[in-house]
N, C-alpha and C positions, 0 to 999 in steps of 0.2 A: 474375492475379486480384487484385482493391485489397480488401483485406481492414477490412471498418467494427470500431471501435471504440468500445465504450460508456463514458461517462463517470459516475461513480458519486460521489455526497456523501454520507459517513456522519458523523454528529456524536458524539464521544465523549467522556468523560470523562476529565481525565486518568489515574485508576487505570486504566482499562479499555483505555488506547492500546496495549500492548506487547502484551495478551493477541491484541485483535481486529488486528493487523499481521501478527500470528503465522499467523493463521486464516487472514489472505486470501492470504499467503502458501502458504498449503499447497491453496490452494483449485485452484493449478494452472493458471488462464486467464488470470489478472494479468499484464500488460505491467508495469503502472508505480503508485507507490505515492508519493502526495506528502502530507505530513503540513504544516498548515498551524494555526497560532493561531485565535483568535475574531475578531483584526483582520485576519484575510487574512494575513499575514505566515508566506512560506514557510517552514519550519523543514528539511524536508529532501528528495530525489527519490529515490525507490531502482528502481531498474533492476530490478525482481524476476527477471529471466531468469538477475542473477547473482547476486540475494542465495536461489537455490534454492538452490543451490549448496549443500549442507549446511556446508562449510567456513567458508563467508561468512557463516551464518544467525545462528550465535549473537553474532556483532561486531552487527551491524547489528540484533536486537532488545537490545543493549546498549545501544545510541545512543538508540533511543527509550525507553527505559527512564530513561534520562539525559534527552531530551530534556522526556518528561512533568511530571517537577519543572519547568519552567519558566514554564507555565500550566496553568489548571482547565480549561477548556474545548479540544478541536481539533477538524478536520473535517480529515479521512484524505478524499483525493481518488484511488480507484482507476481505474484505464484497464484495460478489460477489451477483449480479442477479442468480439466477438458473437459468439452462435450461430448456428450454419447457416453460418457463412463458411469454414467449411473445407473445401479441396477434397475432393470425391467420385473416388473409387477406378475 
C-alpha cells in the first residue's frame, strides 16, 4: 500500500523555532522536518523518525536553537503521513 504524504508550511519566528520543532516533534506523524530562511535557503533536514529518539532530541533542538540566531524570520517545512493511510487490521 503507497502511503500519501502531506506537505505543511508553517512560518515562524525565530524565538518561536526550537519551541514549535519541539511540538511537531512530539506530534508523532512527522516523517520529516526541513527548517528553511525567508530566502528559501535550506538551514537543516531532520529525519524525525530518528530525532524521536529521545537520545537524539535534545542534540538536535540544540541545533535549532543555534540555528534561530542566524535569521528573524523561517518556514519549518513538515512531511506528514496522511490520515486514513494506515493499514486497516
Amino acid at each position: 500500500m503507497a502511503m500519501n504524504h502531506v506537505i505543511e508550511e508553517i512560518k515562524v519566528m525565530s524565538h518561536e523555532l526550537a519551541d514549535k520543532v519541539k511540538a511537531l516533534i512530539h506530534e508523532g506523524n512527522v516523517n520529516r522536518i526541513i527548517i528553511k530562511d525567508e530566502k528559501g535557503n535550506t538551514f537543516v533536514e531532520i529525519p524525525v523518525t530518528v530525532a524521536a529518539v529521545g537520545a537524539v532530541l535534545a542534540p538536535v533542538v540544540a541545533a535549532v536553537g543555534a540555528i534561530a540566531a542566524m535569521a528573524a524570520k523561517f518556514t519549518i517545512v513538515v512531511e506528514k503521513t496522511a490520515p486514513g493511510d494506515q493499514p486497516k487490521p
